[in-house]
PyMOL CGO cylinders between C-alpha atoms (Angstrom):
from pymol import cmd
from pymol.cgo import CYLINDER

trace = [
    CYLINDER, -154.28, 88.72, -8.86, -156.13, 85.49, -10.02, 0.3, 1, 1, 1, 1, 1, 1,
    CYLINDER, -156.13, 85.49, -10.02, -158.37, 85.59, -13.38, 0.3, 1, 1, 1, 1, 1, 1,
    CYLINDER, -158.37, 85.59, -13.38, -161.39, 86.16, -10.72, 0.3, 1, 1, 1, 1, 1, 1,
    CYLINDER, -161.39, 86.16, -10.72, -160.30, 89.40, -9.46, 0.3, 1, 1, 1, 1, 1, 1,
    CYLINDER, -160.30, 89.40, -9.46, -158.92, 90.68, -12.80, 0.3, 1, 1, 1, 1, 1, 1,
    CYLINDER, -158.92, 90.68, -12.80, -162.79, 90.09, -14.31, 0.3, 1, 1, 1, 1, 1, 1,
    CYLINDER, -162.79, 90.09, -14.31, -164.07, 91.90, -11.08, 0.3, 1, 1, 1, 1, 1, 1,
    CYLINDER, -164.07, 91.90, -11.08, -161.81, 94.43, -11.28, 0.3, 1, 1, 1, 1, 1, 1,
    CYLINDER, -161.81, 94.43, -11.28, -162.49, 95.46, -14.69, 0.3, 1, 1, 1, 1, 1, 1,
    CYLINDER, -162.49, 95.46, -14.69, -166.07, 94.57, -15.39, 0.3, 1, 1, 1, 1, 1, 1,
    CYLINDER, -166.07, 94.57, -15.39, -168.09, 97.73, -14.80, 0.3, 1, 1, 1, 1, 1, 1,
    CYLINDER, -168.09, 97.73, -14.80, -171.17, 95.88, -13.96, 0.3, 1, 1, 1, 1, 1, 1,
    CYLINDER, -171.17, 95.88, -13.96, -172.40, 92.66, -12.94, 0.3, 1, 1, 1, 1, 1, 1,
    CYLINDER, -172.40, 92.66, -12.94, -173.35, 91.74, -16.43, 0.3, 1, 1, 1, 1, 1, 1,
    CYLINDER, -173.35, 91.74, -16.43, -170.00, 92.37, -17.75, 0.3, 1, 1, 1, 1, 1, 1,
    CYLINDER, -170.00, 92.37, -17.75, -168.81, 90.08, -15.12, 0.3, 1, 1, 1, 1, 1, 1,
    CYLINDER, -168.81, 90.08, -15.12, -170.96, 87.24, -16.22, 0.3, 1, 1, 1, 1, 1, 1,
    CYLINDER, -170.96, 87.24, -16.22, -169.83, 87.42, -19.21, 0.3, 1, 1, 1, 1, 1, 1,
    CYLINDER, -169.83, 87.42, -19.21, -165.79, 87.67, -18.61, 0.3, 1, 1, 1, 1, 1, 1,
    CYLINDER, -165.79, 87.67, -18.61, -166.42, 84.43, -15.89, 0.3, 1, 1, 1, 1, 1, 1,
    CYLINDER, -166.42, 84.43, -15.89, -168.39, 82.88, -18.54, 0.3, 1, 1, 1, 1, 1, 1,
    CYLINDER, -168.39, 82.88, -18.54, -165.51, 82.80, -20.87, 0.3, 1, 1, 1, 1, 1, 1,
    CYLINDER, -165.51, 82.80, -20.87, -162.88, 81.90, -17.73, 0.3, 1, 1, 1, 1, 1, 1,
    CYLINDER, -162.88, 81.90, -17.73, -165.14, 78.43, -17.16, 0.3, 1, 1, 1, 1, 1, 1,
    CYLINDER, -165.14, 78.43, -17.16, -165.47, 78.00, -20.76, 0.3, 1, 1, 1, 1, 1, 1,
    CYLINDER, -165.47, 78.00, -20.76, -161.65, 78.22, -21.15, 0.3, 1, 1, 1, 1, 1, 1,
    CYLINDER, -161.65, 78.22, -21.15, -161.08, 76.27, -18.36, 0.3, 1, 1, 1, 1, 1, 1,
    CYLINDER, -161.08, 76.27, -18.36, -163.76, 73.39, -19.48, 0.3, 1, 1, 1, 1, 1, 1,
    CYLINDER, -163.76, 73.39, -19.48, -161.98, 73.20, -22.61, 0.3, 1, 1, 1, 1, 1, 1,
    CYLINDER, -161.98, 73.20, -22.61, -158.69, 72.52, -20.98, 0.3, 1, 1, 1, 1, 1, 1,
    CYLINDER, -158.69, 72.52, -20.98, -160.22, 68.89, -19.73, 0.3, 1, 1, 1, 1, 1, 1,
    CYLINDER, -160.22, 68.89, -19.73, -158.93, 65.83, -20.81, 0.3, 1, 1, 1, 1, 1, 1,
    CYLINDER, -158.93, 65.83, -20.81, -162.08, 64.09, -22.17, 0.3, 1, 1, 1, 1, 1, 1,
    CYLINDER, -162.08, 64.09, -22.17, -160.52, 61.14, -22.31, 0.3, 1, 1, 1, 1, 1, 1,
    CYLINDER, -160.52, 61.14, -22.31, -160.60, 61.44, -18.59, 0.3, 1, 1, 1, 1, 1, 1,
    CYLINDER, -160.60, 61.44, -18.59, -163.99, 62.54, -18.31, 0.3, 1, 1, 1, 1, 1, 1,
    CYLINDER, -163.99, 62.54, -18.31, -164.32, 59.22, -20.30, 0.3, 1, 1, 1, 1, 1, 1,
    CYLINDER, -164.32, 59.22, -20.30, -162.44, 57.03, -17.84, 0.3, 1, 1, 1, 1, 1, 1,
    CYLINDER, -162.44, 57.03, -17.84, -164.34, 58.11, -15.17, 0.3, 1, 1, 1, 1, 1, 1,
    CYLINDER, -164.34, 58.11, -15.17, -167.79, 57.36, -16.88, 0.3, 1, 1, 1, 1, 1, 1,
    CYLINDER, -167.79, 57.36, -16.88, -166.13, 53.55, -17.55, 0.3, 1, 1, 1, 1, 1, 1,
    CYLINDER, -166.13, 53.55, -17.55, -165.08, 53.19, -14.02, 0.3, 1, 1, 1, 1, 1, 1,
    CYLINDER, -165.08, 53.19, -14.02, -168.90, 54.29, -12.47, 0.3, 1, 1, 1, 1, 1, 1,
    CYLINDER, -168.90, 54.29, -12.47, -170.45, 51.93, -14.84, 0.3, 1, 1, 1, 1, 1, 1,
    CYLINDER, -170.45, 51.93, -14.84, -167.94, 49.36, -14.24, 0.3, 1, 1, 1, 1, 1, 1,
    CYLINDER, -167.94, 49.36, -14.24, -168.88, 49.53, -10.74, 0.3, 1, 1, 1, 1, 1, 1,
    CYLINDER, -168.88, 49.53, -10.74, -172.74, 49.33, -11.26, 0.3, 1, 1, 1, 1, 1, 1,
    CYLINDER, -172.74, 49.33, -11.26, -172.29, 46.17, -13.70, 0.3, 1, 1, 1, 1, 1, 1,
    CYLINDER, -172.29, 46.17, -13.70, -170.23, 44.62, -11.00, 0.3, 1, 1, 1, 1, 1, 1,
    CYLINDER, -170.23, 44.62, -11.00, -172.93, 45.73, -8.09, 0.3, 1, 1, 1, 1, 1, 1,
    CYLINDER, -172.93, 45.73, -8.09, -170.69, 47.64, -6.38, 0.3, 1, 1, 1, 1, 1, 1,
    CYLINDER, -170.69, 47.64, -6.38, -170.52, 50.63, -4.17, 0.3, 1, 1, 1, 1, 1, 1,
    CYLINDER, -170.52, 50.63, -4.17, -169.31, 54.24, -5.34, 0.3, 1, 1, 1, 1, 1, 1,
    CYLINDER, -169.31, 54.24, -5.34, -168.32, 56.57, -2.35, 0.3, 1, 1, 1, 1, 1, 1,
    CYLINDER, -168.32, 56.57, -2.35, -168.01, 60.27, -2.30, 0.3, 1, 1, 1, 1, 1, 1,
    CYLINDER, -168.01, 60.27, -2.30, -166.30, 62.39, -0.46, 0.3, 1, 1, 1, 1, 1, 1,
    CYLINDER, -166.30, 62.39, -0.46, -165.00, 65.96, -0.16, 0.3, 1, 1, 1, 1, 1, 1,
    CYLINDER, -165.00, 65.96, -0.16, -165.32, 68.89, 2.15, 0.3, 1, 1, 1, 1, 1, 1,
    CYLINDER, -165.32, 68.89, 2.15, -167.12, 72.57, 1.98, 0.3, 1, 1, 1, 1, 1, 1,
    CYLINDER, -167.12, 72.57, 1.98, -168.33, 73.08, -1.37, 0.3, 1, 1, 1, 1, 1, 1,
    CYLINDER, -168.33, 73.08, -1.37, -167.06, 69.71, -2.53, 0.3, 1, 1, 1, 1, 1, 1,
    CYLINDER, -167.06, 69.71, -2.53, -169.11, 67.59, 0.28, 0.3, 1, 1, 1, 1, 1, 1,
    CYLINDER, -169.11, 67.59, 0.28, -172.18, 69.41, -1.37, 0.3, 1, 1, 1, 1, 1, 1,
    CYLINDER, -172.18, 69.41, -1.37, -171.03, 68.33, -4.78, 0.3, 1, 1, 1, 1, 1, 1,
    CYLINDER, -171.03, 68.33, -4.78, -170.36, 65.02, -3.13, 0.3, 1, 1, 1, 1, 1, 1,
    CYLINDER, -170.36, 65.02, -3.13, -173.93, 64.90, -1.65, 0.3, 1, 1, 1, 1, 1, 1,
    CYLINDER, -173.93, 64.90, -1.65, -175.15, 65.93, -5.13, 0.3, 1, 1, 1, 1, 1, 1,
    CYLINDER, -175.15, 65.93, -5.13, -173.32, 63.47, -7.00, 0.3, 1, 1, 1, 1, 1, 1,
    CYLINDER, -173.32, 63.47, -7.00, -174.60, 60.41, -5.09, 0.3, 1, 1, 1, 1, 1, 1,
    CYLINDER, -174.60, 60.41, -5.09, -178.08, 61.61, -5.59, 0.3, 1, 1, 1, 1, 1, 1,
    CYLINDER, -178.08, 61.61, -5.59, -177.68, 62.22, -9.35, 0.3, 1, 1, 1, 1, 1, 1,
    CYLINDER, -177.68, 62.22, -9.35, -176.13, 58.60, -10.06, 0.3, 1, 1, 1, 1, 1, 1,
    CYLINDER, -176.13, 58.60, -10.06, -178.08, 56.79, -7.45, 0.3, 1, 1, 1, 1, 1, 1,
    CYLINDER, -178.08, 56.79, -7.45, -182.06, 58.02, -7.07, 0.3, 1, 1, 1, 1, 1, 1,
    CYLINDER, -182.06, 58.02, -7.07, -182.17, 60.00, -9.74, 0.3, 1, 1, 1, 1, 1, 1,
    CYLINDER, -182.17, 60.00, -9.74, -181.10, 57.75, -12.77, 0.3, 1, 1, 1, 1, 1, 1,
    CYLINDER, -181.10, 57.75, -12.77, -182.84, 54.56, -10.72, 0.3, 1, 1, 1, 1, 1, 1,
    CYLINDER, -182.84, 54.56, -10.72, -186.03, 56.94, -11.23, 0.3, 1, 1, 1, 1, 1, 1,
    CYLINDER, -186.03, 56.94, -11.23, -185.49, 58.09, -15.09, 0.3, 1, 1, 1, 1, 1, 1,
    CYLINDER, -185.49, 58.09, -15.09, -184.20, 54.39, -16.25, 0.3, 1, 1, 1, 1, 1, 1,
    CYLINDER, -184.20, 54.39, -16.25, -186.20, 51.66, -13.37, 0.3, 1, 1, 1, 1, 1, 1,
    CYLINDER, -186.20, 51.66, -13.37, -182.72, 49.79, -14.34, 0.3, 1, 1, 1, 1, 1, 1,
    CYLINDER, -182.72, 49.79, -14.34, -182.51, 46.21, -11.69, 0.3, 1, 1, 1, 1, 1, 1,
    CYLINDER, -182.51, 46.21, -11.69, -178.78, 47.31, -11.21, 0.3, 1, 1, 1, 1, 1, 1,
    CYLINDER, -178.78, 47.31, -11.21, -178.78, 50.78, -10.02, 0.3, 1, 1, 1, 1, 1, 1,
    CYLINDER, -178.78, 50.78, -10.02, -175.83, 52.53, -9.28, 0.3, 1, 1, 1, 1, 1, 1,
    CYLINDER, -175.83, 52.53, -9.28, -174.75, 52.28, -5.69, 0.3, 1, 1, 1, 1, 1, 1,
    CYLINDER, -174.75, 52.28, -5.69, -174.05, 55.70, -5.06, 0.3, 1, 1, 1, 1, 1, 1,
    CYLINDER, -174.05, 55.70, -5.06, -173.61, 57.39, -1.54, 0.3, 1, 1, 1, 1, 1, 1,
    CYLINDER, -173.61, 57.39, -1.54, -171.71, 60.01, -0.05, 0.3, 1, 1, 1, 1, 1, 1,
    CYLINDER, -171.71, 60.01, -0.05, -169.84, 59.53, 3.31, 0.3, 1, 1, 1, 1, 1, 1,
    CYLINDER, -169.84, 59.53, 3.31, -170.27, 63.02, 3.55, 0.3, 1, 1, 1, 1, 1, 1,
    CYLINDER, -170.27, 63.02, 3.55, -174.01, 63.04, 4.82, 0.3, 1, 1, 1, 1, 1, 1,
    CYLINDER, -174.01, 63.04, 4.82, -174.27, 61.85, 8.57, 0.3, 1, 1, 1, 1, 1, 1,
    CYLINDER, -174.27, 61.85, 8.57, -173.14, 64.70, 10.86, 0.3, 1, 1, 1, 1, 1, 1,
    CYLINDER, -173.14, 64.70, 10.86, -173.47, 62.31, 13.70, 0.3, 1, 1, 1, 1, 1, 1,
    CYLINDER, -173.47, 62.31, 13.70, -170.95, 59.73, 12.09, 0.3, 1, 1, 1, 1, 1, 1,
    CYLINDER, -170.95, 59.73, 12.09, -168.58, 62.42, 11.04, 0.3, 1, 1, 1, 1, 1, 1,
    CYLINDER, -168.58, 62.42, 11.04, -168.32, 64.29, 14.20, 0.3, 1, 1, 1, 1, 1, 1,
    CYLINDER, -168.32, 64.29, 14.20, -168.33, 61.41, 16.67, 0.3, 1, 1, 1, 1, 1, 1,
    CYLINDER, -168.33, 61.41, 16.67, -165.12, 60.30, 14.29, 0.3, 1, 1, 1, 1, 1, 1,
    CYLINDER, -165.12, 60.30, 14.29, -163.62, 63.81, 14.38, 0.3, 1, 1, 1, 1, 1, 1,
    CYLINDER, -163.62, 63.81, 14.38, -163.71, 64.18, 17.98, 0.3, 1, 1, 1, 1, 1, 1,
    CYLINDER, -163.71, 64.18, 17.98, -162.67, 60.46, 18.87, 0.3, 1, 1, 1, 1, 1, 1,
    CYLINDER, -162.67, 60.46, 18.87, -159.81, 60.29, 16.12, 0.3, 1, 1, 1, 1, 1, 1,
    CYLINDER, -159.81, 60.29, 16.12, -159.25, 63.32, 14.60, 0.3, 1, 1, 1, 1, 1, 1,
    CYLINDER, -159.25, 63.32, 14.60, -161.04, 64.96, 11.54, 0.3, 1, 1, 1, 1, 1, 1,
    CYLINDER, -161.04, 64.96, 11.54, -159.00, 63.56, 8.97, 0.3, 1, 1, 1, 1, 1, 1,
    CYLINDER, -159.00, 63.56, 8.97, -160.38, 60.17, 9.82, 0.3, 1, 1, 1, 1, 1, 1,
    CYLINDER, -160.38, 60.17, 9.82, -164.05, 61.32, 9.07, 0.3, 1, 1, 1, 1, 1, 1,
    CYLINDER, -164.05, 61.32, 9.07, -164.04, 59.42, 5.46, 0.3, 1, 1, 1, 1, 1, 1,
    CYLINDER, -164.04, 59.42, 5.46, -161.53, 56.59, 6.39, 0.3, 1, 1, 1, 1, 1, 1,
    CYLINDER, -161.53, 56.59, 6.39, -163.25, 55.55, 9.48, 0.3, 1, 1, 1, 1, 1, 1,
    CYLINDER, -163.25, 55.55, 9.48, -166.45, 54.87, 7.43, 0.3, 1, 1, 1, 1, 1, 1,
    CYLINDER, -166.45, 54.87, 7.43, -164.83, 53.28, 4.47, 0.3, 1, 1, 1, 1, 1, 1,
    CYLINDER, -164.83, 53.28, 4.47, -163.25, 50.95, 7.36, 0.3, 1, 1, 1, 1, 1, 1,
    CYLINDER, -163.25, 50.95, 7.36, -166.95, 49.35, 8.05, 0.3, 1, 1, 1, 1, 1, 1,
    CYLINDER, -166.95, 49.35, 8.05, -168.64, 49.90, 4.56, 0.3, 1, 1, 1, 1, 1, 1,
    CYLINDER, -168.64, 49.90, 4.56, -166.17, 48.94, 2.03, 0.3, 1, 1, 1, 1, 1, 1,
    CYLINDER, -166.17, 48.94, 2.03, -165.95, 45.82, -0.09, 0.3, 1, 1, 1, 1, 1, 1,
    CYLINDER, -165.95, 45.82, -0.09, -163.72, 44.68, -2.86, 0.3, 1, 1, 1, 1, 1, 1,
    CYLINDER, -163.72, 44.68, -2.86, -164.50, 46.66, -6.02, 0.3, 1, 1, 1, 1, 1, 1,
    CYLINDER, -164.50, 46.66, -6.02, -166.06, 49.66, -4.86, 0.3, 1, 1, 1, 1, 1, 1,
    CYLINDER, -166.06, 49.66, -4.86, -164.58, 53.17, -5.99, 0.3, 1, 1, 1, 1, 1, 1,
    CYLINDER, -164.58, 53.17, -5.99, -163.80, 56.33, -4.13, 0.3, 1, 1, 1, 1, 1, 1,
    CYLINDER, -163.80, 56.33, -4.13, -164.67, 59.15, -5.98, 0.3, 1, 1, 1, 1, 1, 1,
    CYLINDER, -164.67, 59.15, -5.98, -162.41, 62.23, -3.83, 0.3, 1, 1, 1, 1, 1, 1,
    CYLINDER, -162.41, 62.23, -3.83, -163.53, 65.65, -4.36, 0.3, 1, 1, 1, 1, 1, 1,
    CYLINDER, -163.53, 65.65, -4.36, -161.02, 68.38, -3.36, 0.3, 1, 1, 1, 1, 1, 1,
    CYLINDER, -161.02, 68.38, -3.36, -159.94, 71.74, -5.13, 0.3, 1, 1, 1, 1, 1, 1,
    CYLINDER, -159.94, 71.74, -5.13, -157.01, 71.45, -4.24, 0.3, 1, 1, 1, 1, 1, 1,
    CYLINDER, -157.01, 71.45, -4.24, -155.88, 67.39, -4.26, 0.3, 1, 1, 1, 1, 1, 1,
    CYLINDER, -155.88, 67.39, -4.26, -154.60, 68.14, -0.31, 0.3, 1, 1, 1, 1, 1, 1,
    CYLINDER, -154.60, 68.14, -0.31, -157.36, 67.56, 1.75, 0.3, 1, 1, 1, 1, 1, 1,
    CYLINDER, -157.36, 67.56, 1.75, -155.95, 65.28, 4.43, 0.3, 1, 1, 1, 1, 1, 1,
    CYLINDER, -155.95, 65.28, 4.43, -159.22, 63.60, 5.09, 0.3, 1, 1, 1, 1, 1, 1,
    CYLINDER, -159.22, 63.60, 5.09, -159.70, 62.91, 1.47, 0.3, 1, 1, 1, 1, 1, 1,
    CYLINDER, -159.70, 62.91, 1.47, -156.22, 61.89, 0.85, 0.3, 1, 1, 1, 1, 1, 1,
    CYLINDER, -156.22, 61.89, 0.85, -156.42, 59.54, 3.77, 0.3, 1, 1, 1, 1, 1, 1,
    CYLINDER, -156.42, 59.54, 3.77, -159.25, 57.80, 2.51, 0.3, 1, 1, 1, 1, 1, 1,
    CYLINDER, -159.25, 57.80, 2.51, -157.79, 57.88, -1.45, 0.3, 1, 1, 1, 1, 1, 1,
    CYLINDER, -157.79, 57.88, -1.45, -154.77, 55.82, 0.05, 0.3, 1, 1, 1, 1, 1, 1,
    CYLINDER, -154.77, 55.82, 0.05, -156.80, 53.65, 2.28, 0.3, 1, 1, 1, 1, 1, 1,
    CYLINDER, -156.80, 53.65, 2.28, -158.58, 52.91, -0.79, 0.3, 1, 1, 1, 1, 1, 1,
    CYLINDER, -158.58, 52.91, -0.79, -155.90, 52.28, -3.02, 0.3, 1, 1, 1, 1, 1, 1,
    CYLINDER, -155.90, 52.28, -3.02, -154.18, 49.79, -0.45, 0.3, 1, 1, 1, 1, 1, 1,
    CYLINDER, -154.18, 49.79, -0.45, -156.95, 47.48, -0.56, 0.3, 1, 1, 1, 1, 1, 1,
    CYLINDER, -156.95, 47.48, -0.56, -156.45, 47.59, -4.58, 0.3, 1, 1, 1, 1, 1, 1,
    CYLINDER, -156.45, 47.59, -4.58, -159.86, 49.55, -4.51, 0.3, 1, 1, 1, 1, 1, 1,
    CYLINDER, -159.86, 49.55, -4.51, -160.03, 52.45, -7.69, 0.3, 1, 1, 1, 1, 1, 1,
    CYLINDER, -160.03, 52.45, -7.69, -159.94, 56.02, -7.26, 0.3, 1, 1, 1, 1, 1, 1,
    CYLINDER, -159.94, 56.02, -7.26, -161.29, 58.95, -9.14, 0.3, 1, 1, 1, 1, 1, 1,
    CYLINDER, -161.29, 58.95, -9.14, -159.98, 61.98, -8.35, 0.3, 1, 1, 1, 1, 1, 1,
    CYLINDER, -159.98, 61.98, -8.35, -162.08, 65.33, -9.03, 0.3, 1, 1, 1, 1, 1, 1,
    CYLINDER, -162.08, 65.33, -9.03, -159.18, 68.05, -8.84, 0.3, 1, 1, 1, 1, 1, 1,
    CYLINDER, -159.18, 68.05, -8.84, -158.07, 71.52, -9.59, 0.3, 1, 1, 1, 1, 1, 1,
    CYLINDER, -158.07, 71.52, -9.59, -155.41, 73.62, -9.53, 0.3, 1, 1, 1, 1, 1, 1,
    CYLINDER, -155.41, 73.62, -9.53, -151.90, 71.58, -9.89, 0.3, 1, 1, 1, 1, 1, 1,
    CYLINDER, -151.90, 71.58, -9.89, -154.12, 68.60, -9.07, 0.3, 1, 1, 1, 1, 1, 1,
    CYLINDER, -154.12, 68.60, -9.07, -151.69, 67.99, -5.61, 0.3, 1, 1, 1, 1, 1, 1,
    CYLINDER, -151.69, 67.99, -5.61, -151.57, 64.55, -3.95, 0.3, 1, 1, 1, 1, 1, 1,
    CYLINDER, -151.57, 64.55, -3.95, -154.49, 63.80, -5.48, 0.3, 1, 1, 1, 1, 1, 1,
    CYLINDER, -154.49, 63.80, -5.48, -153.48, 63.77, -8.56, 0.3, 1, 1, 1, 1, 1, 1,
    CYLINDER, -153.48, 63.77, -8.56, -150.38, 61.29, -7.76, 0.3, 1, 1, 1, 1, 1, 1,
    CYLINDER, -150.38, 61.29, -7.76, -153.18, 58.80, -6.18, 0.3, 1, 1, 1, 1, 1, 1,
    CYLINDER, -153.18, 58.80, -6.18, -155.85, 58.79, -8.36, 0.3, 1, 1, 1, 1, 1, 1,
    CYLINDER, -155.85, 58.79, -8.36, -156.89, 55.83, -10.98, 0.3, 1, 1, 1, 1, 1, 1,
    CYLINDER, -156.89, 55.83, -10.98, -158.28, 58.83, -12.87, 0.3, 1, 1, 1, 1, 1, 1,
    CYLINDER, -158.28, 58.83, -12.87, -158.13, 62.39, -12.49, 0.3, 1, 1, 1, 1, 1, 1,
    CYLINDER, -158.13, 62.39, -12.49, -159.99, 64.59, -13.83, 0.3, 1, 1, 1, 1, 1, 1,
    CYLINDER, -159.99, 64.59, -13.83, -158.30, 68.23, -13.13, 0.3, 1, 1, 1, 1, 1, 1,
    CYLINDER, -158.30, 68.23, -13.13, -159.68, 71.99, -13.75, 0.3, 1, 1, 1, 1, 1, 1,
    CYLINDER, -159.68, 71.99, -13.75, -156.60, 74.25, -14.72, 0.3, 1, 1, 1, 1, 1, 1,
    CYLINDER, -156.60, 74.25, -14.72, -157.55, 76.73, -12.47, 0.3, 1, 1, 1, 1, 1, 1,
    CYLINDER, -157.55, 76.73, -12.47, -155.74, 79.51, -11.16, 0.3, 1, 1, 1, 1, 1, 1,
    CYLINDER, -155.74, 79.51, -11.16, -154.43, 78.35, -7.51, 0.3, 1, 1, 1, 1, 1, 1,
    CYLINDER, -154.43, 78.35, -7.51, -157.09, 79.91, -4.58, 0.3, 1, 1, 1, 1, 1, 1,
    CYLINDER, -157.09, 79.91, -4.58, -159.85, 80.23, -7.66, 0.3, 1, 1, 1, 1, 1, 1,
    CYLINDER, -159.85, 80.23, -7.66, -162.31, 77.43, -6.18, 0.3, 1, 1, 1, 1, 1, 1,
    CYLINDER, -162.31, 77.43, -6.18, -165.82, 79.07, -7.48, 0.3, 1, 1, 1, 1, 1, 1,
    CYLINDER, -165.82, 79.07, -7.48, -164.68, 77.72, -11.17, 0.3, 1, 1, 1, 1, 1, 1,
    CYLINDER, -164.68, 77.72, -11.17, -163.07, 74.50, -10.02, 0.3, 1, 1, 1, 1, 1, 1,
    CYLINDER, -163.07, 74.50, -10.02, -166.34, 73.65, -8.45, 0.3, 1, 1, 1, 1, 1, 1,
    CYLINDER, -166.34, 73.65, -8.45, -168.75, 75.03, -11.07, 0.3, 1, 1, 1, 1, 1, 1,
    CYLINDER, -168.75, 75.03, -11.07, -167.35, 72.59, -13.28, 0.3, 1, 1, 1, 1, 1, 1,
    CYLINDER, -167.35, 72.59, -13.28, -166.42, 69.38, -10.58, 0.3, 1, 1, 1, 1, 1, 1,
    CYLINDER, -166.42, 69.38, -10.58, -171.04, 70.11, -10.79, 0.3, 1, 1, 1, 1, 1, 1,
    CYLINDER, -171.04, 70.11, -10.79, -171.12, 70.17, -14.81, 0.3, 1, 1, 1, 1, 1, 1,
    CYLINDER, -171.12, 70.17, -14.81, -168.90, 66.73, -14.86, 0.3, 1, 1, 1, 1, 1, 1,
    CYLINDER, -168.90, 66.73, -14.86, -171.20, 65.46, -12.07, 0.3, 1, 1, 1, 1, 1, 1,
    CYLINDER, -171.20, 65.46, -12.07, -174.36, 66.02, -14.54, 0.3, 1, 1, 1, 1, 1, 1,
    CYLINDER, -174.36, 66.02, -14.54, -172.72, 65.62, -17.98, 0.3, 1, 1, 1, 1, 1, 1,
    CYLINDER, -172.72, 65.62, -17.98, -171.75, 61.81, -16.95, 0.3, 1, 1, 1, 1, 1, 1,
    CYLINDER, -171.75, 61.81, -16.95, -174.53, 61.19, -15.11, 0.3, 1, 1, 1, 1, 1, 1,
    CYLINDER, -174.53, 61.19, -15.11, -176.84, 62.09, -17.78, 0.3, 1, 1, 1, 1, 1, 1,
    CYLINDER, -176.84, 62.09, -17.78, -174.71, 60.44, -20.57, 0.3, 1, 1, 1, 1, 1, 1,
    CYLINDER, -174.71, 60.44, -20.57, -174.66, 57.36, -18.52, 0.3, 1, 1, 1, 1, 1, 1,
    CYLINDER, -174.66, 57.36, -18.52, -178.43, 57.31, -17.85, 0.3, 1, 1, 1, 1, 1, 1,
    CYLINDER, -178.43, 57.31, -17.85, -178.84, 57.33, -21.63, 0.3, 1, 1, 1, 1, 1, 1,
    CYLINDER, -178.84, 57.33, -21.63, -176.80, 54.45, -21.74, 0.3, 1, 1, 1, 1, 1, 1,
    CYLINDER, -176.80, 54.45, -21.74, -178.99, 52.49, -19.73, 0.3, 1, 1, 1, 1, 1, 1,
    CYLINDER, -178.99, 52.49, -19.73, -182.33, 53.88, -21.51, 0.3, 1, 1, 1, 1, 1, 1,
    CYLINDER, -182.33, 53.88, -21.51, -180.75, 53.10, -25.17, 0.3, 1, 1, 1, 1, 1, 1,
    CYLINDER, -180.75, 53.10, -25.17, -179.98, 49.41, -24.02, 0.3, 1, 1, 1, 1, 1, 1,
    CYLINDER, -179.98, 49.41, -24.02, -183.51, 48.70, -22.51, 0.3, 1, 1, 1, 1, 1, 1,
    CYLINDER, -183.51, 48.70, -22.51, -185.23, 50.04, -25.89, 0.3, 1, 1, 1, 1, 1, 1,
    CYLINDER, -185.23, 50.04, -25.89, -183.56, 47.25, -28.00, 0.3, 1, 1, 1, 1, 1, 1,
]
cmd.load_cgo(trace, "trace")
């Protein structure tokens, strides 16, 4: 029984079980490694300094957070800050046509790869979303990625899996194996903490 079904099991009604997952995903946030949290915020940066592209990718809950993610860094900080070097943020997880005319040509664990293929240049970053680190189509594109000496940021939970083993910087949530609400409550909370922190950046260096 994972620490979600103990807190269902004895929370007598819902508000006792906000509370009891409350404390889970605040136990579990202070498990991170900020100096992770920190590396990644140095490699998206690094990439917008350098112009170059940041990539996305992840499936089920994770290609939302990837979708989310590439709107936060991209539109949304180019709207709060008006910076001339934007981040170049977008997720490959956004064009059903692309992704299923690749998954029924190749296979579905080309879906990522396949795109990366035509879009990526030297320097961009792969950020790879997966609960679990063993997504095949995310772990096919981390490796494709790393062979062209491109960085990768790996968003992870669990034991981290082979993920973890690939990634320029992982950040993983301790989670309970099979417990994927927390891991990607918080995969969202990293996606606005460094966005935000990042945008701040930017405004603090214009005001000087």
């Amino acid at each position: 029984m994972n620490n979600i079904e103990q807190g269902l099991k004895k929370s007598a009604d819902i508000q006792s079980f906000a509370k009891n997952y409350f404390s889970y995903l605040y136990k579990l946030l202070d498990e991170l490694d900020p100096g992770q949290i920190a590396a990644f915020a140095r490699e998206m940066e690094n990439a917008r300094q350098n112009c170059s592209n940041i990539f996305f990718v992840g499936n089920g809950g994770s290609a939302a957070t990837a979708s989310h993610m590439a709107n936060d860094f991209s539109t949304d900080i180019h709207k709060r800050t008006l910076t001339d070097k934007p981040f170049r943020a977008m997720s490959l997880t956004d064009n059903c046509a692309v992704m299923l005319a690749v998954a029924n040509d190749t296979g579905y664990e080309n879906i990522f790869v396949n795109q990366l293929r035509i879009h990526y240049r030297k320097g961009d970053k792969l950020v790879a979303i997966s609960a679990s680190g063993n997504s095949p189509n995310v772990v096919v594109a981390a490796e494709w990625v790393k062979k062209q000496g491109g960085a990768v940021i790996a968003l992870v939970g669990f034991d981290g899996g082979k993920l973890k083993e690939i990634g320029d910087v992982v950040v993983q949530v301790k989670a309970v194996k099979g417990e994927y609400g927390p891991v990607e409550d918080i995969h969202m909370i990293l996606d606005h903490l460094v966005s935000y922190w990042l945008q701040y950046q930017i405004q603090k260096k214009d005001a000087k």
